[in-house]
N, C-alpha and C positions, 0 to 999 in steps of 0.2 A: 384916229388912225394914222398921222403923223403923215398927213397931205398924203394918204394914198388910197383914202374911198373913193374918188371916184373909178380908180383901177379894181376894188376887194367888190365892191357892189356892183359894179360893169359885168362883172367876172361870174357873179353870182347869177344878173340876169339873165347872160347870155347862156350859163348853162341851164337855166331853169327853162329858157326858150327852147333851145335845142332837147331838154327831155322833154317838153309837152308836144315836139313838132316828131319827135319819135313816136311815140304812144300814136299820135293821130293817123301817121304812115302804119304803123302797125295795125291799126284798128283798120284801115280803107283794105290793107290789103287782106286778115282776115276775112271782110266780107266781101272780097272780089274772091278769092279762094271758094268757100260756101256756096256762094254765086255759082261759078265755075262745075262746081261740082253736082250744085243742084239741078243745072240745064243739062250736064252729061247725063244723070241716072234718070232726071224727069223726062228727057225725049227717047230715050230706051225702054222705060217701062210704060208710058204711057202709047196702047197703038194709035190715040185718034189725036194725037199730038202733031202737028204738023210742021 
């Protein structure tokens, strides 16, 4: 690579890092969403919910 792996495969890392640290934010927030949604409709429809 003509003395510049450690820059091509750094490069490579860090975005490999940053798409597994996306996916994991995205998965936390789908399920804080769902979450969210499920206390809203479950304390409305259930009466002895309190």
């Amino acid at each position: 690579m003509g003395g510049y792996a450690f820059y091509v495969w750094g490069s490579f890392g860090i975005t490999a890092l940053v798409m597994i640290i996306e996916v994991w934010q995205l998965r936390a927030q789908h399920r804080a969403i769902l979450r969210n949604l499920s206390n809203e409709t479950g304390s409305d429809s259930d009466p002895n919910h309190s």
